[in-house]
N, C-alpha and C positions, 0 to 999 in steps of 0.2 A: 698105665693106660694101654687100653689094646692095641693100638695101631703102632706104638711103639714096642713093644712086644713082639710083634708081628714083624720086626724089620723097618718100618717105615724111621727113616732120616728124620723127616719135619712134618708136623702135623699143624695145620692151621684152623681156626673156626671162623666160623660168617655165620651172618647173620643181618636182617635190612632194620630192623627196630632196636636199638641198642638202648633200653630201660631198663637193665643194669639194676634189677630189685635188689631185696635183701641183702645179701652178702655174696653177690655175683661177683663183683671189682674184686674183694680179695679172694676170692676161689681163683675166675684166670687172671690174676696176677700169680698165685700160687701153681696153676697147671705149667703143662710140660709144652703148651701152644709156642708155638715160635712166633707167631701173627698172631690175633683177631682182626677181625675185616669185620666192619659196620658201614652203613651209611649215615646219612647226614641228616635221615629223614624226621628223626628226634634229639632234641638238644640236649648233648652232653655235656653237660658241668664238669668244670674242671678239678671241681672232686673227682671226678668217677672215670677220669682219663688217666691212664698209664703206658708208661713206655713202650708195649709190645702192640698197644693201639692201632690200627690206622681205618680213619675214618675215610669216606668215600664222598662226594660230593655229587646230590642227584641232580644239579643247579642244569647244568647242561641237556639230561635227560628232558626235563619239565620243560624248557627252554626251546628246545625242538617241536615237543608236541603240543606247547602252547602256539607256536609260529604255524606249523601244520593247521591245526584246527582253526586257526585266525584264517587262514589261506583257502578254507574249504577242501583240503586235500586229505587225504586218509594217512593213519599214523601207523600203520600197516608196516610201513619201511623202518620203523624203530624196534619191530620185532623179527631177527635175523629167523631165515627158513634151513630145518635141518630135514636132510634127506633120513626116511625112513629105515 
């Protein structure tokens, strides 16, 4: 892996759709990933779940900007502003 190669300690992957086709599960079970970071926004069977796993929960996110929009208020404030 390049980034191990290159020095890097820990390498992680992300990713928000965790559909995990063909033979995904045992490739990163097999890589060099110290994590995978997914969300929750599709159901992972626990086939397809492994130790190095961790799933993210968007429960909260949704939660917020269902409440906002219930409220007529703008959901503006769930996307954080970076300086250019």
């Amino acid at each position: 892996m390049a980034l191990k190669n290159a020095g890097a300690t820990d390498v992680y992957a992300c990713a928000t759709h965790a559909i995990f086709s063909a033979n995904a599960v045992e490739e990163l079970k097999a890589s060099p990933y110290k994590e995978v970071i997914v969300t929750d926004t599709i159901e992972i069977p626990d086939y397809k779940r492994f130790d190095n796993l961790t799933v993210l929960s968007t429960a909260p996110l949704f939660a917020k900007a269902i409440d906002l929009i219930y409220n007529h208020q703008s959901v503006d404030s769930l996307f954080p502003k970076y300086a250019d």
